[in-house]
N, C-alpha and C positions, 0 to 999 in steps of 0.2 A: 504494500500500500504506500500511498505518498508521503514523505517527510518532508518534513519542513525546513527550507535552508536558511541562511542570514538575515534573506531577506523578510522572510514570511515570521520568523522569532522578532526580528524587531519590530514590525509590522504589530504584530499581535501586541509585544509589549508595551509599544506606544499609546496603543488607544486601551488600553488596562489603564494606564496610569491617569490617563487624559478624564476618564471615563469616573476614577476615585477622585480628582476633583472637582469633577460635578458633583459627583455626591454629597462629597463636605458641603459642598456648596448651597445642594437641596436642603441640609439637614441643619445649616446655620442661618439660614431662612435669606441668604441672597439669591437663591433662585426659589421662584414660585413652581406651584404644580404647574402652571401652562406653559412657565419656561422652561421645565427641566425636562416633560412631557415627550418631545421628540427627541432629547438626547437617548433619555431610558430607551426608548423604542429603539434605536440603530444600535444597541448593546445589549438584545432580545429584552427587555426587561418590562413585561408588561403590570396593569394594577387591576387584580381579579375581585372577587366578590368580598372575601374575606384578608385578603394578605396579597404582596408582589408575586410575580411568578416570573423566574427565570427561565427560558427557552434556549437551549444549547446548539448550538448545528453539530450534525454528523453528517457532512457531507456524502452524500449518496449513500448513506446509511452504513458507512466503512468503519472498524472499528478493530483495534488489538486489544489484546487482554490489558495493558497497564490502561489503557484510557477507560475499560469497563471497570477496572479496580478503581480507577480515578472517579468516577461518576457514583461507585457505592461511596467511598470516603467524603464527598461533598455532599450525600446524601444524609449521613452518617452525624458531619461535623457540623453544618449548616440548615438541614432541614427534617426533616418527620421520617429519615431512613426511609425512604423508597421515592423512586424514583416515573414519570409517566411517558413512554413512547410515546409519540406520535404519529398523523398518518402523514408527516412530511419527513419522518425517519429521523427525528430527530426525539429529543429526553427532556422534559420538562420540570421543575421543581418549583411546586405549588407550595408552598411556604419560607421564602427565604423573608431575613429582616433585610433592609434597605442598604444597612452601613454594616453588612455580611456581604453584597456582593460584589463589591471591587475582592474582595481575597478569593469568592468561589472564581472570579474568571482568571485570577491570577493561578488558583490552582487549576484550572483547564490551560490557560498557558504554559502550566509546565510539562504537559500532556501532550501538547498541539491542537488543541482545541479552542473555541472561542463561541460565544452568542450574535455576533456581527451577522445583520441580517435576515436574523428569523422575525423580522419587524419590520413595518414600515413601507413606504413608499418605494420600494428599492427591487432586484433582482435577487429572491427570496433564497435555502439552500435548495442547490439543484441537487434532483433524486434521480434515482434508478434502478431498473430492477434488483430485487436484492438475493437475485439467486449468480447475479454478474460473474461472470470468471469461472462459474462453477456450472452450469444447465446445458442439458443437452445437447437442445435446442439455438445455443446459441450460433450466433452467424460471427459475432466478435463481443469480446467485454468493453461495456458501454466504459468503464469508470474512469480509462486515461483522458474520453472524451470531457464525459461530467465533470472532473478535476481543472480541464483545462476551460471551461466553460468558467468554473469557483473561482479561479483565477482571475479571466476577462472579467468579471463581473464583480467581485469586492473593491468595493470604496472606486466603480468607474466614475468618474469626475461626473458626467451628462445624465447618470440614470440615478442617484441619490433621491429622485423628487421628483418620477413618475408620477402620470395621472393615478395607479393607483399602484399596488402590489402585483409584483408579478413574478410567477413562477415557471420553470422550466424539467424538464424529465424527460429521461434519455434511454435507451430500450437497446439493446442488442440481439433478440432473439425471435423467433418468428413466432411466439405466443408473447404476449403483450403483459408482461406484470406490471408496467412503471403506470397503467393509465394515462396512456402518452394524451388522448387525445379529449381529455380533459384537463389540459394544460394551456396556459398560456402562448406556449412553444412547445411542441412535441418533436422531436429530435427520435426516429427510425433507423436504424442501420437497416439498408438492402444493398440489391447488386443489382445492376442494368442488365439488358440485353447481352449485352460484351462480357459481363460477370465482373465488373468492375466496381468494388466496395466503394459506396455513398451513401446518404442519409435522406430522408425521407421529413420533408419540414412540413410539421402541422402547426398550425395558427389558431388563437380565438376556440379553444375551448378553457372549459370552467362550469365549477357547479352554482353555488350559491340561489339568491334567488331569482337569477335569471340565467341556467342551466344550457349548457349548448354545445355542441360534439365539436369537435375544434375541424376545420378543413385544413386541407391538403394546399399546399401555398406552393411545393415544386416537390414534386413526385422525385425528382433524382438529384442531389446536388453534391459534388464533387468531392472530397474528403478535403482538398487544401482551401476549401471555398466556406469551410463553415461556422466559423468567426467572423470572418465579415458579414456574413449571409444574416447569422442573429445579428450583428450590432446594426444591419440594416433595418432587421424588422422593428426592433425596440428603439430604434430613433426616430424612423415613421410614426410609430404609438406613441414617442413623446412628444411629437409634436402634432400628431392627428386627434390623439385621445381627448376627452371631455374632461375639463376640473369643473364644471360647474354644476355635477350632480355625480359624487361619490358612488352610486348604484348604476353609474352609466359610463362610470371612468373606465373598466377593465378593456383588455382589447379586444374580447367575445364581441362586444358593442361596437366598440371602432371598425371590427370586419364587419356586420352586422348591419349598420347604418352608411358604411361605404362601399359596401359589397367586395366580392373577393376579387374583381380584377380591377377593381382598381388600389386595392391593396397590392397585389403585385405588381401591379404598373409603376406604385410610388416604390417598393420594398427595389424592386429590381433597376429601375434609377439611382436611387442612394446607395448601392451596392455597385453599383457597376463606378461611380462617385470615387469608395470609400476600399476597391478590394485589391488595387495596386499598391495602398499604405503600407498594408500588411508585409510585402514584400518576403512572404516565406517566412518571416518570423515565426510566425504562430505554430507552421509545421514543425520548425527546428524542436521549440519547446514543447510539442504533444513527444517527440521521438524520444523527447529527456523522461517525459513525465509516464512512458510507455512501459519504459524500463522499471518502473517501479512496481510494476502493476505482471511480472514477469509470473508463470502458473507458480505452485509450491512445489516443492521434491517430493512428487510423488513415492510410494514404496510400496512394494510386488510381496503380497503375502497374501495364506489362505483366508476363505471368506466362510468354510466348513462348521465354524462354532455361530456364527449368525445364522446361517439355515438350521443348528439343532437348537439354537433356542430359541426360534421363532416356532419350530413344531413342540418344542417342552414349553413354552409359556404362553397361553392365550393372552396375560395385558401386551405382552413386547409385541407379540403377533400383531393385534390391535393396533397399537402404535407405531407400527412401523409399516403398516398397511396405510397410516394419514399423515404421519409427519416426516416419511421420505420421501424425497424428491429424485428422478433421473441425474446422473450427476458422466460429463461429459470423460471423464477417465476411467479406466477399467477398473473394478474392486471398488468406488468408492460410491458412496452417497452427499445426498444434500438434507442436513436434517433441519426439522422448523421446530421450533423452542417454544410451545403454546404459553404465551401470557394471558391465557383467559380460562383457568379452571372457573367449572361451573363455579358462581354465585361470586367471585370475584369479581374486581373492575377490571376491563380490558386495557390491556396495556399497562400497566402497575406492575411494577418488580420491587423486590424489597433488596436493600442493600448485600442481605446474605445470597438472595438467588444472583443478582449483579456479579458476587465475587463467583460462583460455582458457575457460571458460564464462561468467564473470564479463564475459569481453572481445568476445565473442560477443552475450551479452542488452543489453550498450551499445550495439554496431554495428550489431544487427537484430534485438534484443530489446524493446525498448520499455523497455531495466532491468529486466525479472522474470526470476524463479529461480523453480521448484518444485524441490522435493524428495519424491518419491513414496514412497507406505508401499512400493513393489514395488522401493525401492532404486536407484533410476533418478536423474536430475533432468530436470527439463522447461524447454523456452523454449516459454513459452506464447504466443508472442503472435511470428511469423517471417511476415514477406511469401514467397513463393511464388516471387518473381524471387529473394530472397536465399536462398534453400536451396542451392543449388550453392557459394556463398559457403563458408555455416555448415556443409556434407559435408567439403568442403576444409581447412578449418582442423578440423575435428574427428579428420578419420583422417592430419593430422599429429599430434595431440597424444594418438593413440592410443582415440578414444574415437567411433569413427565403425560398431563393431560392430552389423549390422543382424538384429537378433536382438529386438526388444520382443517377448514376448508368446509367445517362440518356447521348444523344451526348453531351452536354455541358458538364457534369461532366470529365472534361479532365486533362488527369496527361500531365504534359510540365516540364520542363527542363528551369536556367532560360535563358539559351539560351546566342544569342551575345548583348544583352542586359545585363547581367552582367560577362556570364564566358570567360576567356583568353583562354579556348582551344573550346570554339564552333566553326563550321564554318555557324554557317545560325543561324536566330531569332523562337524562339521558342513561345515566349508570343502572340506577335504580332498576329499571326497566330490561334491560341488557340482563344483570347479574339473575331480575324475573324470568327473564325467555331460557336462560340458558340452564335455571336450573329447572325449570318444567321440564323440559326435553331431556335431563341429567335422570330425572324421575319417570319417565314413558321408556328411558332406554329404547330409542328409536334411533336416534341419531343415526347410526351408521345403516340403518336400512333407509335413510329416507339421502342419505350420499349426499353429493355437492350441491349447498347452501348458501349463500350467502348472504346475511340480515348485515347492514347497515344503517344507526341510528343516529339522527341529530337533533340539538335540543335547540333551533331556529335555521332561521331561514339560512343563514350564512350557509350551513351543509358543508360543516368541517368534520362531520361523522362520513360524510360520499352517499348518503342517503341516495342518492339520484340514482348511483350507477349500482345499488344492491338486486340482487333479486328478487330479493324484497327489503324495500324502504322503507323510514320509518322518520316522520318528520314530526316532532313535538311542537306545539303552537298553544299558545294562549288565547284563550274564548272567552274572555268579558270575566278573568281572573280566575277561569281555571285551564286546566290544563288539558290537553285536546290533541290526539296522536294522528295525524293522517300515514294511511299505508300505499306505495306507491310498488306497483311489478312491474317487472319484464325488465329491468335495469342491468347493466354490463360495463365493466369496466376496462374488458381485453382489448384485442384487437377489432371484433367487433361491436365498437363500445354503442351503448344505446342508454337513452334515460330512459329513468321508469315512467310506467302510466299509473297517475292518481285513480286508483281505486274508485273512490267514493266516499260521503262524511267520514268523520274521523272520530276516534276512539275515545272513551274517558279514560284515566290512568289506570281504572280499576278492567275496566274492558279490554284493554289492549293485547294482554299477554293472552288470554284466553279466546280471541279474536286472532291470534298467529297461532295458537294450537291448532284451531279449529280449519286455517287454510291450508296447513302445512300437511298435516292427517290428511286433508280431506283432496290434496295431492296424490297422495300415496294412491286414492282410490282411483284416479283420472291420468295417472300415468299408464302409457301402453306396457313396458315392463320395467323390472330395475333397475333397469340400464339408463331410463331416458330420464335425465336430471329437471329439476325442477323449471330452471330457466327453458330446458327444449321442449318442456309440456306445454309451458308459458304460450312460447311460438310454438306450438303446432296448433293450438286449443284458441289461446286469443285471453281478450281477456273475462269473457263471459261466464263461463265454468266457475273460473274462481271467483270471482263476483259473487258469484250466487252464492257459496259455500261461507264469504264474507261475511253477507246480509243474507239471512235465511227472512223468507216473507213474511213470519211473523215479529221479525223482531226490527224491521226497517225501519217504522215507526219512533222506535227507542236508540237506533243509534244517533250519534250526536257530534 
């Protein structure tokens, strides 16, 4: 993975320091809330319901064990010992004190870590699939791109003070994990006609409350052409974008109200401008940044004690039936690290499960972490003989739940439980659904699932793209669940379709019982997942199973 050189240490160091006299400066009352307001924000530092909450970048969700042990210690010595994923791959800490966190970023700078970014008006941390360097599937690992992407885009002089936030995700594989195309910029690896490796530039998608599948802005662009090609797009959007209505500023809108060609009319003007600057620079430094990024040492050894204990143990059996993944080298797997035992919050690690995965990707990790947008973390990179190992030590430390993929595995939002703009509870409901289905023991016959919930319109849960949705709203003060299907967040990504009225708090889990089951009955056989019942069926069937005709009346 990338290290940090001269340059990027003192970089980091400077704004640690910069960033501790602001603070002094908050807290001796020369700077007000409204003046000190956007510094916090460009230092992730946001101000939640109850207390601050610091926002970490993990760049494309990349991590080594010292920076996972880093992350339990600042959990540990600054905040309530555990620690929140996100669905931008990055770790959040919902209770720090104000004049704690110049030292937590100091101790993420000793790390190579920082919060620069995950706030604000700016080019947010870029993601990627977090199965990278390690899937089958893949055609190339996205992360020297994404790196070199984190690069061009920290502290660019021109994009500090975009019309709004904007984010980027990056894909190497021909199944779609980064949800490219619910991005701001979707960044594709493909080949041409000729087989010649280039990227695949998608524009203007995003969820929130005006939801929209991003387009294709140049089906093939050239590998040395793709830093200019983004700082074309995002300097069109800084200067096309709307400031005069915040729900109209992202650049879903700016393609939307200018249409797609003539986005490309302006993008490929100001690129054709802007892409003799570059002068090969850019390549030089992806070739540097390549090398960092080189596979692991792999090692050639039997795989005979993992096939006899998958036939001696039905839980390992179980679990390693949903939390492994194809892995592109011979002997090895890709395993996923459920952060969502039933009745849990999703994505919550406590500082001791932080340390045992950290102690895990050393002893049969090769050192890598992921951190998945779906709230998971990944060891990308486990031999095949060591998986009984790493099941072992995992459902000691509580985190061996075989559930990836499955109705518990649920992306949530952290709802009015900690955010100041949710209007409904998001956790609550989650830790509900997951443990009914914990109690029907259905799960693995009713197979790939995917609930996503949020607690407002913003849709930082991906509500949209679940296969079934789940949007919490406020009804004249109380709280009010609308359900939305047929959502996808792959390659074929699709927003969901609003159902119909929406749930009370009390209703809602029992109103996802009752469609989920009643699935089972309307699928042609086991094979065919809920999302392909979805499309083959429409949305009528389940509708019906929704609101049964006695009770239409009563829902709300």
């Amino acid at each position: 993975m990338y290290a940090y050189n001269d340059f990027d240490e003192a970089f980091v160091r400077e704004r640690v320091a910069q960033f501790r006299g602001q603070v002094e400066r908050r807290i001796d009352g020369s700077l007000t809330e409204d003046e000190f307001k956007p510094l916090r924000l460009m230092n992730g530092l946001y101000l939640q319901l109850h207390a601050y909450m610091l926002r970490v970048a993990v760049p494309y969700g990349t991590l080594n064990p010292t920076q996972m042990r880093q992350l339990a210690y600042i959990a540990d010595r600054w905040d309530k010992g555990y620690g929140h994923f996100t669905t931008r791959q990055n770790i959040q800490y919902n209770w720090p004190k104000l004049d704690d966190v110049p030292d937590m970023l100091e101790a993420l700078a000793d790390v190579e870590m920082h919060a620069l970014q995950t706030s604000g008006n700016t080019i947010r941390n870029v993601t990627a699939d977090h199965f990278a360097g390690a899937a089958a599937d893949e055609i190339e690992d996205p992360r020297p791109v994404a790196e070199l992407l984190r690069q061009w885009s920290t502290d660019h002089p021109e994009f500090q003070f975009l019309p709004r936030k904007f984010k980027i995700a990056v894909s190497g594989a021909k199944h779609d994990r980064a949800v490219t195309r619910a991005h701001d910029i979707g960044v594709r690896m493909v080949h041409n006609e000729a087989g010649e490796a280039g990227y695949e530039i998608i524009v203007g998608g995003g969820l929130g409350r005006t939801p929209m599948v991003g387009k294709v802005l140049r089906a093939f662009l050239p590998r040395e052409d793709l830093l200019a090609y983004c700082e074309a797009v995002v300097s069109v959007y800084n200067l096309l974008g709307r400031r005069d209505n915040k729900y109209k500023a992202r650049i879903k809108i700016t393609v939307h109200e200018n249409g797609l060609e003539k986005m490309q009319e302006l993008v490929e003007a100001r690129f054709e401008d802007i892409r003799k600057g570059f002068s090969g620079f850019d390549q030089e430094l992806l070739k540097q940044i390549e090398t960092a990024f080189a596979p692991p040492a792999y090692v050639s050894k039997s795989s005979a004690n993992y096939e006899a204990a998958r036939l001696a143990n039905p839980a390992f059996r179980s679990w390693s039936d949903t939390n492994i993944a194809a892995h592109k080298a011979p002997g090895y797997a890709i395993v996923s690290i459920s952060i969502k035992k039933h009745g849990q919050t999703p994505g919550d690690a406590t500082s001791h499960q932080m340390r045992v995965m950290a102690d895990l990707a050393e002893k049969y990790g090769h050192n890598e972490l992921r951190v998945s947008h779906e709230q998971n973390v990944i060891l990308p990179h486990v031999h095949q003989a060591d998986l009984p190992a790493v099941y072992a030590a995992l459902r000691e430390a509580d985190l061996a739940t075989a559930n990836i993929g499955l109705v518990s595995d649920i992306i949530a939002c952290p709802g009015m439980d900690y955010c100041a703009l949710a209007t409904a509870r998001s956790i609550p409901i989650a830790q509900d659904i997951a443990t009914r289905f914990d109690e029907l023991k259905i799960e693995h016959e009713i197979g790939e699932l995917k609930i996503k919930i949020s607690g407002c319109i913003n849709a930082c849960g991906h509500h949209h793209v679940g296969h079934i949705g789940i949007l919490g709203l406020d009804r004249a003060g109380v709280e009010n669940y609308q359900i939305t299907l047929g959502g996808d967040g792959t390659e074929t990504t699709t927003i969901g379709t609003r159902a119909g009225p929406g749930f009370s708090a009390d209703d809602i889990v029992p109103a996802i019982e009752r469609l989920v089951t009643g699935y089972l009955d309307l699928r042609e056989n086991a094979d065919e997942t809920f999302l392909q019942a979805y499309r083959r069926l429409g949305m009528e069937p389940f509708k019906a199973i929704l609101y049964p005709a006695e009770d239409k009346a009563n829902a709300a």
